[in-house]
N, C-alpha and C positions, 0 to 999 in steps of 0.2 A: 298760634299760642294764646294771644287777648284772648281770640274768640271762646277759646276754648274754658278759660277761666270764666269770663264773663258771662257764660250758660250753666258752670258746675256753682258758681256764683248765685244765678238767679234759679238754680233747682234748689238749693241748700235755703235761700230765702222762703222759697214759698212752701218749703217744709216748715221752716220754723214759724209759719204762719196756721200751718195747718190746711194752703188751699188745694183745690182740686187740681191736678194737674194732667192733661193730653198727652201722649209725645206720637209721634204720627211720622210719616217719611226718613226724612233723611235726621229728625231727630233718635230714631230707633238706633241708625248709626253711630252716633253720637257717643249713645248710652250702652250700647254692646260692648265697647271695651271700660265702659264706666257704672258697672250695674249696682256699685255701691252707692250709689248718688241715689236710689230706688228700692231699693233692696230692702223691702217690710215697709215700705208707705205705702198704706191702704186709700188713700185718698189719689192715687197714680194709676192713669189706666191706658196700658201701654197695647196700639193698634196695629200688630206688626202684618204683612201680606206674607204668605209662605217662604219669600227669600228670606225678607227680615226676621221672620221667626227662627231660621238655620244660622243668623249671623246672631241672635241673641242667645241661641242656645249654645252655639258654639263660646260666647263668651262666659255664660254658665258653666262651662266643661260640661254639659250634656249632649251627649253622641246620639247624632241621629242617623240611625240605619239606612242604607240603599240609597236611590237616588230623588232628588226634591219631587216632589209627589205625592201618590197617593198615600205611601208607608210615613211621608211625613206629615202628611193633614192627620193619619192616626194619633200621632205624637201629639196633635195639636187638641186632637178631641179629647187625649187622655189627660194632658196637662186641665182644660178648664172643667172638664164637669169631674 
C-alpha cells in the first residue's frame, strides 16, 4: 500500500513538473490498473513487450482478438502509427 502511493505520488510529481517520464517492466504493471496517472501526458513514453501491451490494454477496456501474437503485434502497429 506505501509503495503504491509513494509511485502514484512521484508520477503525479513529475507531471506537475512537466519531466519526461519511462515506465518500463514491472512498472507497466503498475500502471495498467492506474492509467489515469498517464492518461494525455505527452512527455510519458510507455515500453510495454507484447504481454504488457495485453495487460495495458486490457486496463484500457480495449479487447484484443485471438491469442497473444501475431493478431496482437497488429493491434500494436495499428495503435502507433
Amino acid at each position: 500500500m506505501q509503495l503504491a502511493w509513494l509511485l502514484e505520488e512521484t508520477i503525479r510529481r513529475v507531471r506537475d513538473h512537466n519531466l519526461p517520464l519511462i515506465i518500463d517492466g514491472s512498472g507497466l504493471n503498475f500502471i495498467a490498473t492506474r492509467l489515469h496517472l498517464v492518461k494525455g501526458y505527452t512527455n510519458c513514453i510507455l515500453t510495454p513487450n507484447i504481454a504488457e501491451f495485453g495487460r495495458l490494454a486490457q486496463g484500457a477496456g480495449v479487447p484484443l482478438e485471438g491469442p497473444m501474437g501475431t493478431q496482437w503485434q497488429k493491434h500494436v502497429s495499428d495503435a502507433c502509427y
